[in-house]
One Martini backbone bead per residue (centre of mass of N, CA, C, O) as a GRO file, in nm:
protein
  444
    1UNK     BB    1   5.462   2.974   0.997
    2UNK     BB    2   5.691   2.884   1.172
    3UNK     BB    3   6.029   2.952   1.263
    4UNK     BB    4   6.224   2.676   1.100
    5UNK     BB    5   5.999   2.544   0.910
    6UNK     BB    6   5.983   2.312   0.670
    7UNK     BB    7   5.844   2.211   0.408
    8UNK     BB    8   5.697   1.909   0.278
    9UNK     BB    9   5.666   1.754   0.039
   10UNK     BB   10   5.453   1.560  -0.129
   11UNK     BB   11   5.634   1.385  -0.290
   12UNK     BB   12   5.795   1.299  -0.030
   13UNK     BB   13   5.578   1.174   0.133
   14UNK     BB   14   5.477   0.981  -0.071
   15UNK     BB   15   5.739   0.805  -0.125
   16UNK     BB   16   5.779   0.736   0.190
   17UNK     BB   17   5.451   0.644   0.245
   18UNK     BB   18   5.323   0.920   0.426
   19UNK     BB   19   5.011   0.963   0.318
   20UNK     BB   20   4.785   0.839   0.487
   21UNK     BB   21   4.834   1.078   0.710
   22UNK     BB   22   4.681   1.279   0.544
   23UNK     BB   23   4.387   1.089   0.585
   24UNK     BB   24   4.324   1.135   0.839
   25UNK     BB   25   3.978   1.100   1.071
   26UNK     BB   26   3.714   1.095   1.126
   27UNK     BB   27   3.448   0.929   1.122
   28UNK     BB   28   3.163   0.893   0.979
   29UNK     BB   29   2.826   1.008   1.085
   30UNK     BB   30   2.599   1.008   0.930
   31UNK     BB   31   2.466   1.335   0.855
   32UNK     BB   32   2.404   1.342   0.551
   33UNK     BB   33   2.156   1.402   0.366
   34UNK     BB   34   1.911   1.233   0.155
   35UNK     BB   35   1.673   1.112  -0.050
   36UNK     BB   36   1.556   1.351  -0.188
   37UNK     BB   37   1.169   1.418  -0.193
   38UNK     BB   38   0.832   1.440  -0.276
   39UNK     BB   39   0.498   1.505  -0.140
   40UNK     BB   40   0.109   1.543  -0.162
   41UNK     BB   41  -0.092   1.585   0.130
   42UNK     BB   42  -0.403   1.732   0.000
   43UNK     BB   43  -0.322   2.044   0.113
   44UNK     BB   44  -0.357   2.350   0.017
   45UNK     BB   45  -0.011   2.480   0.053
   46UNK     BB   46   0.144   2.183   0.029
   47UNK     BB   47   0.458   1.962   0.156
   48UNK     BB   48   0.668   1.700   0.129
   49UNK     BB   49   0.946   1.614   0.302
   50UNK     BB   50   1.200   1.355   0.237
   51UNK     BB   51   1.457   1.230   0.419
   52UNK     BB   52   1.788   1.047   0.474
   53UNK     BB   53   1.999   0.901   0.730
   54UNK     BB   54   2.233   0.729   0.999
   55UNK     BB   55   2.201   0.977   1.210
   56UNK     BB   56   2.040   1.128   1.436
   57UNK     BB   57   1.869   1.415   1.347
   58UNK     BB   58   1.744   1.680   1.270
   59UNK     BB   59   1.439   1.861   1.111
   60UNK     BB   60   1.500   2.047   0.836
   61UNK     BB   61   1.386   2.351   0.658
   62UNK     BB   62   1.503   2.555   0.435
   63UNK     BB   63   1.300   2.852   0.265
   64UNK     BB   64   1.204   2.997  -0.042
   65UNK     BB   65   1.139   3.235  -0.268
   66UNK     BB   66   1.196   3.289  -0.548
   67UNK     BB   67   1.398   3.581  -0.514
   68UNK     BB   68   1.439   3.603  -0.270
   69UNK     BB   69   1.550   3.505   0.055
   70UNK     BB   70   1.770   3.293   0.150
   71UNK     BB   71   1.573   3.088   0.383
   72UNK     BB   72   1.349   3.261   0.508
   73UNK     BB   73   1.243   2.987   0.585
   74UNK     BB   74   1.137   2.746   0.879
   75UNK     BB   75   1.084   2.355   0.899
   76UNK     BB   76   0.967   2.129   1.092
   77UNK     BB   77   1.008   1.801   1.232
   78UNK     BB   78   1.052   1.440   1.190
   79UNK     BB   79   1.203   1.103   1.323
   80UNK     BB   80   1.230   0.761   1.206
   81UNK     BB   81   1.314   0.467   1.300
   82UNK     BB   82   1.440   0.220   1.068
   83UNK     BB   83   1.465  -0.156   1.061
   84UNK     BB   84   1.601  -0.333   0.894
   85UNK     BB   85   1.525  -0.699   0.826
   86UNK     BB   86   1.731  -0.840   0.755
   87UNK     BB   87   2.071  -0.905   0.919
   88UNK     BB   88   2.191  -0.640   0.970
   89UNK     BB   89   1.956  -0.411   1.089
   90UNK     BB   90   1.989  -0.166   0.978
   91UNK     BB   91   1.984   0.172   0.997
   92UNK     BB   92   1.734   0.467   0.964
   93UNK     BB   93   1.634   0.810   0.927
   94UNK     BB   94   1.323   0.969   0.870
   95UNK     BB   95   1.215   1.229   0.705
   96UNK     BB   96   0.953   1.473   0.805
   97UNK     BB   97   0.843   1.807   0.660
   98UNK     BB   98   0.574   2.023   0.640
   99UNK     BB   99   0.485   2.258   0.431
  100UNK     BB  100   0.305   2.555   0.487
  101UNK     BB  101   0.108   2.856   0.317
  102UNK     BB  102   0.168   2.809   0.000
  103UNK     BB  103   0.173   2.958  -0.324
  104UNK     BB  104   0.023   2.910  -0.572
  105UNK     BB  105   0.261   2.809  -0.845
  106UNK     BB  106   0.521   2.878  -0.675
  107UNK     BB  107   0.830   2.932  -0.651
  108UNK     BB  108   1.096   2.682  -0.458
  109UNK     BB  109   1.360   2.720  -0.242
  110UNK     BB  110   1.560   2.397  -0.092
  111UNK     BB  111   1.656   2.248   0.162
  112UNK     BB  112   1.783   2.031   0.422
  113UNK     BB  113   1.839   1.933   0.766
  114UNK     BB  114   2.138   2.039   0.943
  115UNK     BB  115   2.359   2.114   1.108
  116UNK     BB  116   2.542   1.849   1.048
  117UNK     BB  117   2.359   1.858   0.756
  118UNK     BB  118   2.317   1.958   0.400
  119UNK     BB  119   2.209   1.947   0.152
  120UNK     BB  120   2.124   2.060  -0.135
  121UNK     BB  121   1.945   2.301  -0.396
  122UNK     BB  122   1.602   2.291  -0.431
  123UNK     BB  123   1.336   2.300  -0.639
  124UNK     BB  124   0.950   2.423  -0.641
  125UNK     BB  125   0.619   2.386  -0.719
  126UNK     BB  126   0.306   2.499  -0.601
  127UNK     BB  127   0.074   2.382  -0.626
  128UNK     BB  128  -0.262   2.439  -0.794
  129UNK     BB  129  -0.610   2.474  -0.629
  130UNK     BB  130  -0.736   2.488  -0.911
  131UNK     BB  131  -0.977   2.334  -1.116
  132UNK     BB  132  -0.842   2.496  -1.372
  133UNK     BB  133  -0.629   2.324  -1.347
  134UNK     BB  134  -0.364   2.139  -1.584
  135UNK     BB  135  -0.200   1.894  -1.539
  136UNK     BB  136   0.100   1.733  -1.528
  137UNK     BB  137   0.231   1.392  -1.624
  138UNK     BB  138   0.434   1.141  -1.532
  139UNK     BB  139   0.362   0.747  -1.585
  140UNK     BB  140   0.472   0.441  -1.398
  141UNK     BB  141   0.658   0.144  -1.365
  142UNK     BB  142   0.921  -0.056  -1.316
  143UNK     BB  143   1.138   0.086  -1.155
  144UNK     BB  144   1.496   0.025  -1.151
  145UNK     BB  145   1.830   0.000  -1.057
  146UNK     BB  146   1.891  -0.235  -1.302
  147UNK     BB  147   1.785  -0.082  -1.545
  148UNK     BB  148   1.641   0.242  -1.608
  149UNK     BB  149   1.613   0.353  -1.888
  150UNK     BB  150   1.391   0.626  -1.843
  151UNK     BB  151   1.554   0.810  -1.658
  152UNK     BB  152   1.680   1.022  -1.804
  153UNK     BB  153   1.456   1.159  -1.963
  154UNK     BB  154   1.272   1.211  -1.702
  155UNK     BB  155   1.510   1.426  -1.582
  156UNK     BB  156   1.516   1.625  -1.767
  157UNK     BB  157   1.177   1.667  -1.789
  158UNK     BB  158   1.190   1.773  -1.536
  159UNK     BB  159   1.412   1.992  -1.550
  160UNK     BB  160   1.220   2.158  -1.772
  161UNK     BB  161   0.886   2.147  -1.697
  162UNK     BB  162   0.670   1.905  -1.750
  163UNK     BB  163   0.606   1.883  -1.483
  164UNK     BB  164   0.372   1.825  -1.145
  165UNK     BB  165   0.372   1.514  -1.179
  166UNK     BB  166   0.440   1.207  -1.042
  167UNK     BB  167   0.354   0.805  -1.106
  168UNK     BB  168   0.437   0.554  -0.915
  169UNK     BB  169   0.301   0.211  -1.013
  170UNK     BB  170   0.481   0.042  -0.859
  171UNK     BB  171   0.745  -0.093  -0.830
  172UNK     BB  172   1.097  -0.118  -0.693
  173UNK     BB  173   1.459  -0.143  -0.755
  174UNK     BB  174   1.519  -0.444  -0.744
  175UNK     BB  175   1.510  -0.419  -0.476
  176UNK     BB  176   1.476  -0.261  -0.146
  177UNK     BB  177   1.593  -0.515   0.056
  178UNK     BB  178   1.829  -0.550  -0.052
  179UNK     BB  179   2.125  -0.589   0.074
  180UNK     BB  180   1.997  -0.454   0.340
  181UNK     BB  181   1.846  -0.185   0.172
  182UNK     BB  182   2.070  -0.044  -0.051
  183UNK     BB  183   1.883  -0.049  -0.305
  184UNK     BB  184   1.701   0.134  -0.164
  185UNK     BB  185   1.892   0.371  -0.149
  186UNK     BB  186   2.012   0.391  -0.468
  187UNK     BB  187   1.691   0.450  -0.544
  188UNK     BB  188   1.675   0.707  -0.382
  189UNK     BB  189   1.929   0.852  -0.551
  190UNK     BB  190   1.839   0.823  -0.837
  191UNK     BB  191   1.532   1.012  -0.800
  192UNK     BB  192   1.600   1.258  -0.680
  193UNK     BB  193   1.625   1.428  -0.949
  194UNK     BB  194   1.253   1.384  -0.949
  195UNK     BB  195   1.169   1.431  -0.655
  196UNK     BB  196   1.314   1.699  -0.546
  197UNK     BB  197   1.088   1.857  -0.802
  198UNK     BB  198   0.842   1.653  -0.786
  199UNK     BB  199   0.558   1.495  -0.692
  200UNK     BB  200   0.570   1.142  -0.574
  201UNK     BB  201   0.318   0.946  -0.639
  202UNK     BB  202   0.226   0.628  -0.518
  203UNK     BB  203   0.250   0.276  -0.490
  204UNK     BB  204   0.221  -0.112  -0.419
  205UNK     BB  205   0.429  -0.385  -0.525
  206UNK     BB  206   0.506  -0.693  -0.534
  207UNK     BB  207   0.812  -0.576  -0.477
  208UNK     BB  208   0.737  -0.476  -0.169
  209UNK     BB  209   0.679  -0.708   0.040
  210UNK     BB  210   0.937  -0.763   0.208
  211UNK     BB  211   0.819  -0.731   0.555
  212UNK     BB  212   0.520  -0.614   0.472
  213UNK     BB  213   0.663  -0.351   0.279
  214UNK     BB  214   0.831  -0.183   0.467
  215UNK     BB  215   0.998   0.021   0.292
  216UNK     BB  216   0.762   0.162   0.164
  217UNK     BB  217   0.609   0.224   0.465
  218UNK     BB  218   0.899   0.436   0.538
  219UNK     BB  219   0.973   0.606   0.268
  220UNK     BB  220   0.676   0.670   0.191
  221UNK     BB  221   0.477   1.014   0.225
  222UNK     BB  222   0.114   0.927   0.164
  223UNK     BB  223  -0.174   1.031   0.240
  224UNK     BB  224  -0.275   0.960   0.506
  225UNK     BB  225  -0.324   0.690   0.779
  226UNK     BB  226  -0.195   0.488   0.631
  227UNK     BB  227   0.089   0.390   0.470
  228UNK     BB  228   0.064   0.439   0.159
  229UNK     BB  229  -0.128   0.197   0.058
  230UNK     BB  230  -0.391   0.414   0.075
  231UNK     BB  231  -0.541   0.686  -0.138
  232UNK     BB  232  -0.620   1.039  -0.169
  233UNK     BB  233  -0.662   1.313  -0.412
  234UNK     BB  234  -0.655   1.676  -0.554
  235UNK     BB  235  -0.669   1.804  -0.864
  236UNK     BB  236  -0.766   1.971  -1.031
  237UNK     BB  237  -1.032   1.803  -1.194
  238UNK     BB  238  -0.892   1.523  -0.992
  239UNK     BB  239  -0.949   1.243  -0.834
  240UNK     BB  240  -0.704   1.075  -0.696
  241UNK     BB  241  -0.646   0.701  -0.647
  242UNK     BB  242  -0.497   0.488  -0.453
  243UNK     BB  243  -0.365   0.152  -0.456
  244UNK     BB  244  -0.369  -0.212  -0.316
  245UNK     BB  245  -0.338  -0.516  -0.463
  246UNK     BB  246  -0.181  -0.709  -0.254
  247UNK     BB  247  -0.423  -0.796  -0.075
  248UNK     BB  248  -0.486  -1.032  -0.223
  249UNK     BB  249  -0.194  -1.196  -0.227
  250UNK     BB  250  -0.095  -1.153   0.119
  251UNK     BB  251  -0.249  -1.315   0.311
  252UNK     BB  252   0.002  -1.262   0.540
  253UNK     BB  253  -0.099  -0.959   0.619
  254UNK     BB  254  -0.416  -0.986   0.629
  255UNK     BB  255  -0.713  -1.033   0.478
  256UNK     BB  256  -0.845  -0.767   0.591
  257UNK     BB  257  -0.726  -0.550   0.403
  258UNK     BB  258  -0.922  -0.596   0.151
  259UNK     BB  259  -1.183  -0.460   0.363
  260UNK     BB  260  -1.059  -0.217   0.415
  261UNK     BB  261  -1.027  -0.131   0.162
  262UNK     BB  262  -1.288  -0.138   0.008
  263UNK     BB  263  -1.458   0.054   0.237
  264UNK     BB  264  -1.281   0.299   0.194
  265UNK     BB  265  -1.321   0.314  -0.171
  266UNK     BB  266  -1.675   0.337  -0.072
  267UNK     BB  267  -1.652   0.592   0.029
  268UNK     BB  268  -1.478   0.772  -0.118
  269UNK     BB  269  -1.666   0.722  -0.402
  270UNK     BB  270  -1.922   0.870  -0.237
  271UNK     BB  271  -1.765   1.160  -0.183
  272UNK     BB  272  -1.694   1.231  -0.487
  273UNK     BB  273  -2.011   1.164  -0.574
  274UNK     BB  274  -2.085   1.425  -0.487
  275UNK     BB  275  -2.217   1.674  -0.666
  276UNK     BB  276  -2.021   1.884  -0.562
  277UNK     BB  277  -1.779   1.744  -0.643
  278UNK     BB  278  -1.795   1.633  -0.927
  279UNK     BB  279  -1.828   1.932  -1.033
  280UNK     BB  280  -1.528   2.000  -0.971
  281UNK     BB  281  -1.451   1.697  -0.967
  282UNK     BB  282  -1.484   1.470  -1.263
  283UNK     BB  283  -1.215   1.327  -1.220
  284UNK     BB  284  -1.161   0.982  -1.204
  285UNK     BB  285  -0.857   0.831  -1.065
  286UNK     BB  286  -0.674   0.560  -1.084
  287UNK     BB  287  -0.451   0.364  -0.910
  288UNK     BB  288  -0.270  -0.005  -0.983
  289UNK     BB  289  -0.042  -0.241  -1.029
  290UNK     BB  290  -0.265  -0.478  -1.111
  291UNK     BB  291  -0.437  -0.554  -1.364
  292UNK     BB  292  -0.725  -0.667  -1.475
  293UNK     BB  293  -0.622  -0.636  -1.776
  294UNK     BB  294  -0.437  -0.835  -2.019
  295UNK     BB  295  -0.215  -0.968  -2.323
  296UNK     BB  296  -0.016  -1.133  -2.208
  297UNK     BB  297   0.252  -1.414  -2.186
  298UNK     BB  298   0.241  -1.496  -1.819
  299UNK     BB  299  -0.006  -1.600  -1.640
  300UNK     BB  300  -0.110  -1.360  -1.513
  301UNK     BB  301  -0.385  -1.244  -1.352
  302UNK     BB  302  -0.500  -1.033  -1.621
  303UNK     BB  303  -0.530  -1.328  -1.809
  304UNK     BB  304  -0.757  -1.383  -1.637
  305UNK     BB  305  -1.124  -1.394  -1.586
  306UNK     BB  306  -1.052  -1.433  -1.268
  307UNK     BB  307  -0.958  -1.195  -1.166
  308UNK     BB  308  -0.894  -1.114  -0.858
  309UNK     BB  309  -0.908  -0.752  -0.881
  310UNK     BB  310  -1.175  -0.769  -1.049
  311UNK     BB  311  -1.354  -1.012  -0.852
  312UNK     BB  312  -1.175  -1.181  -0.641
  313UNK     BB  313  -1.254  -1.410  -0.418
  314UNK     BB  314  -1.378  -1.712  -0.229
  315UNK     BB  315  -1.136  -1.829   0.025
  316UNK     BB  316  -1.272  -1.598   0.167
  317UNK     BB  317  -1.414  -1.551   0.507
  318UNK     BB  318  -1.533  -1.386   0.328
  319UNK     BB  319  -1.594  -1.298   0.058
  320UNK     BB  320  -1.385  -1.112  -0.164
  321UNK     BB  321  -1.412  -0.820  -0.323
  322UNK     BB  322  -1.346  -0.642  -0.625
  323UNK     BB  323  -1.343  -0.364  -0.841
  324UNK     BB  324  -1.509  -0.348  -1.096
  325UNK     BB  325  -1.802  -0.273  -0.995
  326UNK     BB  326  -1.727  -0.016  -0.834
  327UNK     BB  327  -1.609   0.163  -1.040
  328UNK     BB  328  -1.869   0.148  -1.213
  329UNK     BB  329  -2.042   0.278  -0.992
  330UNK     BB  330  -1.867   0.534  -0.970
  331UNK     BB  331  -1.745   0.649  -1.253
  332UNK     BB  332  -1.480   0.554  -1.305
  333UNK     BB  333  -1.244   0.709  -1.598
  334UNK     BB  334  -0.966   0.595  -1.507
  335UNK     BB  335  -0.715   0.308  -1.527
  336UNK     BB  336  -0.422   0.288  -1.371
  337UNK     BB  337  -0.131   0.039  -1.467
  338UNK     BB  338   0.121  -0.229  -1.434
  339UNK     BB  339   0.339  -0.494  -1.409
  340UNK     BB  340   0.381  -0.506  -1.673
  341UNK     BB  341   0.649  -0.499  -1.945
  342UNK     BB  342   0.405  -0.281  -2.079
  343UNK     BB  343   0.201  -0.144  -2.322
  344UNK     BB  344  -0.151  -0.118  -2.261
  345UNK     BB  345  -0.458  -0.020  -2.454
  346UNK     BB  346  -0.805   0.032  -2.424
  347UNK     BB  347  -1.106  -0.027  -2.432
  348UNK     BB  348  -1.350   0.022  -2.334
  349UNK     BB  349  -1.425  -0.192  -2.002
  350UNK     BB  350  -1.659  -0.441  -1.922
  351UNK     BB  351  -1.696  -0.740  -1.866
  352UNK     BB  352  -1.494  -0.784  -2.101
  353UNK     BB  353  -1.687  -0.561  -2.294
  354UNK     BB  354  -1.677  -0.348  -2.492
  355UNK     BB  355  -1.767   0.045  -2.477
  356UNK     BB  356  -1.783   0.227  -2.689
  357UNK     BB  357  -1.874   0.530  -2.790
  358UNK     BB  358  -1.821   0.473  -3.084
  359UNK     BB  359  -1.625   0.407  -3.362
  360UNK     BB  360  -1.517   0.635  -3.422
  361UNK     BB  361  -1.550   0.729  -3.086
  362UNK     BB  362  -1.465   0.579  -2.805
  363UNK     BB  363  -1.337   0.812  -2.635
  364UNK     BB  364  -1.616   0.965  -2.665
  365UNK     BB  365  -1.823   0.863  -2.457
  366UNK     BB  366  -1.791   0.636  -2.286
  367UNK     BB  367  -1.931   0.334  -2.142
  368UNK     BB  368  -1.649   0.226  -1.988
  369UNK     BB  369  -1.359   0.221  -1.867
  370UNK     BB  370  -1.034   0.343  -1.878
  371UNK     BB  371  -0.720   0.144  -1.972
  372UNK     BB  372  -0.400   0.184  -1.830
  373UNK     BB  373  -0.062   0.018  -1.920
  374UNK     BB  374   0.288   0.139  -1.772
  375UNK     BB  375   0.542  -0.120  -1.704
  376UNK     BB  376   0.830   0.029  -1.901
  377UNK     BB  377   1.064   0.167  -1.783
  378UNK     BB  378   1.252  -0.046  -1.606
  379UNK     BB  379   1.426  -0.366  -1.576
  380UNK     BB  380   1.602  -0.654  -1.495
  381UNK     BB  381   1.341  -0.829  -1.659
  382UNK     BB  382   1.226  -0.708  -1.892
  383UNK     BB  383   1.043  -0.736  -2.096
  384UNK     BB  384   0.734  -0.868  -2.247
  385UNK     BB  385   0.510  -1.077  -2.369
  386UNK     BB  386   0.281  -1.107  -2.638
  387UNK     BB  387  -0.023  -1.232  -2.723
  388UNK     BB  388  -0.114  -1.299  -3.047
  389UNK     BB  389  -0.469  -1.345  -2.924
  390UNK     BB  390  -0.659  -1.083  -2.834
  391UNK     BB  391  -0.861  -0.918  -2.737
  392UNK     BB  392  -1.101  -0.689  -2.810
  393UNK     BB  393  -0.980  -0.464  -2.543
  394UNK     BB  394  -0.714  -0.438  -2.741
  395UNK     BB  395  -0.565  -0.171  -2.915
  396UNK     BB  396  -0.237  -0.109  -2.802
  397UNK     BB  397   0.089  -0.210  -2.829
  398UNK     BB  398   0.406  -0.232  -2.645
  399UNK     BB  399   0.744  -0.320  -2.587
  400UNK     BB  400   0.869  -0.103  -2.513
  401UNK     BB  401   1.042   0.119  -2.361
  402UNK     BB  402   0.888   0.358  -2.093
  403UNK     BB  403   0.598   0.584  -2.088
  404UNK     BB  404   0.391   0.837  -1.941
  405UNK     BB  405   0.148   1.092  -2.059
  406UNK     BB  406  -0.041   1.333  -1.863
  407UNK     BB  407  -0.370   1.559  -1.934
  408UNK     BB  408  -0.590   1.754  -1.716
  409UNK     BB  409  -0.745   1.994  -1.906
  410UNK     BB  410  -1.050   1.939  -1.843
  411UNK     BB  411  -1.394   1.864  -1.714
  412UNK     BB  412  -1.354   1.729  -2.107
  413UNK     BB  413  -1.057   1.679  -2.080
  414UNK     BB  414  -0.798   1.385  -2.183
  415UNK     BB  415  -0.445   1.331  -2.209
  416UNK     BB  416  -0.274   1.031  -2.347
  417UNK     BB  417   0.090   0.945  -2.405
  418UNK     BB  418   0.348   0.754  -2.514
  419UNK     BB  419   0.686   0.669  -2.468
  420UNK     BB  420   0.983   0.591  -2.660
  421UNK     BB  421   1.296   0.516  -2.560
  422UNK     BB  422   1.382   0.354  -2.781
  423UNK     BB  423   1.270   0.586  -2.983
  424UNK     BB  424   1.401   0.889  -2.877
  425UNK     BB  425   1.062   0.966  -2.726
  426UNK     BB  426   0.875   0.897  -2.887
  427UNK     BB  427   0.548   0.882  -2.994
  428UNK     BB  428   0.309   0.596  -3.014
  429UNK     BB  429   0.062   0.738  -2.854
  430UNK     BB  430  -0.284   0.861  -2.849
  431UNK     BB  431  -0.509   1.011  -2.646
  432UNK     BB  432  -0.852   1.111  -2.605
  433UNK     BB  433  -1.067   1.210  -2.340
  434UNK     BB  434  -1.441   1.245  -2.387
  435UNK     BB  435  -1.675   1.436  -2.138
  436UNK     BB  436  -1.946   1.547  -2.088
  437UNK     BB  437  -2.025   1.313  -1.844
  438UNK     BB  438  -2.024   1.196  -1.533
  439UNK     BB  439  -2.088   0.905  -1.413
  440UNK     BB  440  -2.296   0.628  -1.398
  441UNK     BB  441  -2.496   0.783  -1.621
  442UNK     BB  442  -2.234   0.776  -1.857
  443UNK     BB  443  -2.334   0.474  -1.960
  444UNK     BB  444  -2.618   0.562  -2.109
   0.00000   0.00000   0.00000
C-alpha cells in the first residue's frame, strides 16, 4: 500500500451503497467446461471424452495414470458448433476428444478444456478388452431432470466402484430441447457425477425427437457413423447393439431410415453371427427405447398384438419389416427396453407365445430371447399403471422408482436385477440367464 493512503473498511463501503463498485468486472466468457461425459468408441484401449462450451476453445484432455505424474499425456481433439432449433438459436460447442493406447483395466485420472478454462478432475477405468472380462452395468431409461428419482443412488454406486458401463436406453432430461436447450445443459450437469466416471452409452426415445433428435445427435457421442442413432460395439463376451425405434415413428424425418437401420442390423447380426465371432462374443444383447411386448395400461405401441416395432409397418412403400423376426434369426439373447415407466421381465417369448427353458428353470436355455423392460429411473411423467390382465409371456412387474443392474459374467451365464428406489435400493427382482448355447439353433 502506497504511503498516505489509508484503507476503507469494507463495512463502510458497504454502508454508503458503493459495494456494487467492488464486484464490477469483466462479463463471463463462456469458456469454461462443464456437462463432461464418457462413451465407449468400440475400440479396445480407447475413451471419448464429450463436454460442452459456449465459446469457442481449444479441444484439449490431459491425463495421466492413477498415481503417475498428474497429466502427463495429452490429446486433442475438436468442437463442432450446436445450434439449437429453439427461437432464441442459442449456440454451443460440442468437444470431443478420443483417448487411444490405454491400458485395459488401469485407472485414470484426467481434466479436459483448454487454456481459457478447464474442469474438475475426473478419473476412469480403461475398459478391459478380454472377453473373459465380466462387465457390470447398470441400465435404465426416461431419467428426467425434473424427479429423477434414482439419480442420488445411481452417482453413489458410481462412484463406489459398481458399474464398468451405464446404458441409458431412451429419454432424457424431459426434455432435452425446453427452454431453448438450458433443460438440455441443465441434465447433461446433473449425470456428470456419473458420466464422467464411467462410459454412458445410449440410445434415443421418443422424447428427443423435437428438430429431427438434434439435441440427442449433438450431445452424445456413440461409435459408428450415424450420429449415435444405431450402433454396436463389443464388451467381454457381449456383442451389444443399440438402435432407433423412433424411425418406425417419425417417418417425416425419413422413413428411408426405418430401411437403412433394418439392413445395417441384418449386416451387424450376420456379421456377429460368424462361427469365429460368435465363439469370442456369444452374447448378443440389443438396447431400443421403445419395447416389442409390454403389459402396460396405456395403449402404447408395445400392448397392441401388430406393434409397429415388432411387425413393422405396412403403410408404407414398401412395407417396413419389423424387429422380432430378425432378432429371433439371428439367436439375440436378451432384448433391453424402456419407455413404459415401470419394470417388467417377461419369459422367453416370440411371437405372442411364451418358449421357456422348462417349467422349472424358463430361462437356463430358453427357447426364445428375455425381455427386459426398465423405464422407471425418474420423470415427471410418473410410473405408470399395469393392465390387471397381462398375458402369459408376463413374468414380473414393479411399479416403483427404480433401475437395472446387470452382469454379463461368462460365455454361459447372465445375472440380472431390479433396484426399487422406492424401497432405498432393494432388489426386488432377479434372474440368471443361462445359456449352454447360443444362435439360432439354440432355440431347438
Amino acid at each position: 500500500m502506497e504511503p498516505g493512503v489509508k484503507m476503507v473498511p469494507l463495512w463502510f463501503v458497504s454502508v454508503l451503497g458503493f459495494a456494487p463498485l467492488l464486484v464490477l468486472g469483466r462479463p463471463p466468457i463462456w469458456t469454461q467446461p462443464e456437462q463432461v461425459h464418457l462413451s465407449y468408441p468400440g475400440i479396445p484401449g480407447s475413451m471419448e471424452v464429450t463436454w460442452t462450451t459456449f465459446n469457442r476453445t481449444e479441444s484439449t484432455v490431459e491425463y495421466s495414470l492413477w498415481g503417475g505424474l498428474l497429466f502427463e499425456m495429452t490429446a486433442k481433439g475438436i468442437a463442432t458448433l450446436f445450434v439449437d432449433s429453439g427461437s432464441e438459436k442459442r449456440k454451443m460447442y460440442i468437444h470431443r476428444v478420443t483417448l487411444t493406447g490405454l491400458k485395459p483395466a488401469s485407472a485414470y485420472v484426467y481434466h479436459c478444456g483448454s487454456d481459457a478454462g478447464w474442469s474438475d478432475v475426473f478419473f476412469f477405468t480403461a475398459l478391459n478388452d478380454s472377453s473373459s472380462f465380466s462387465p457390470k452395468f447398470a441400465l435404465y431409461g426416461d431419467l428426467g431432470n425434473e424427479n429423477p428419482q434414482s439419480l442420488a443412488r445411481l452417482q453413489k454406486e458410481t462412484q463406489l466402484g459398481m458399474y464398468d458401463i451405464i446404458l441409458h436406453i431412451g429419454d432424457f432430461a424431459y426434455d432435452m430441447h425446453k427452454d431453448n436447450a438450458r433443460i438440455g445443459d441443465e441434465f447433461m450437469r446433473q449425470i456428470q457425477s456419473i458420466a464422467a466416471y464411467v462410459p454412458y452409452m445410449t440410445c434415443p426415445g421418443n422424447h428427443e425427437s423435437q428438430y429431427n433428435f438434434s439435441n440427442y445427435r449433438n450431445r452424445f457421442s456413440m461409435p459408428g457413423q450415424t450420429e449415435s442413432l444405431w450402433y454396436s460395439w463389443n464388451i467381454g463376451s457381449a456383442h451389444i447393439i443399440s438402435l432407433s425405434t423412433e424411425v418406425y415413428f417419425y417417418l417425416e424425418f425419413g422413413q428411408e431410415l426405418i430401411f437403412k437401420q433394418y439392413e445395417w442390423l441384418k449386416k451387424d447380426l450376420m456379421e456377429a453371427n460368424k462361427p469365429e465371432n460368435r465363439a469370442v462374443r456369444p452374447w448378443i444383447i440389443t438396447m431400443g427405447h421403445r419395447p416389442m411386448y409390454c403389459s402396460d395400461d396405456d395403449q402404447d405401441d408395445c400392448t397392441k398384438f401388430d406393434s409397429l416395432v415388432r411387425l413393422g409397418r405396412n403403410d408404407t412403400k414398401p412395407p417396413a419389416p419389423g424387429l422380432e423376426d430378425l432378432f429371433y434369426l439371428h439367436g439375440v439373447d436378451l432384448e433391453l427396453w424402456a419407455h413404459e415407466h415401470t419394470y417388467e421381465r417377461l419369459w422367453p417369448v416370440y411371437r405372442d407365445k411364451v418358449h421357456n427353458g422348462s417349467t422349472a428353470q424358463p430361462y437356463t436355455n430358453p427357447k426364445a430371447p428375455v425381455h427386459i423392460i426398465t423405464g422407471s429411473a425418474g420423470c415427471r411423467e410418473k410410473t405408470d399403471k399395469f393392465n390387471p390382465n397381462p398375458k402369459d409371456w408376463s413374468a414380473f412387474r414393479s411399479t416403483d422408482y427404480g433401475y437395472s443392474r446387470m452382469q454379463v459374467v461368462n460365455s454361459t451365464h447372465l445375472y440380472l436385477e431390479q433396484v426399487s428406489d422406492d424401497q432405498y435400493g432393494k432388489v426386488v427382482d432377479s434372474i440368471w440367464i443361462v445359456k449352454e448355447s447360443h444362435g439360432f439353433s439354440a432355440w431347438f
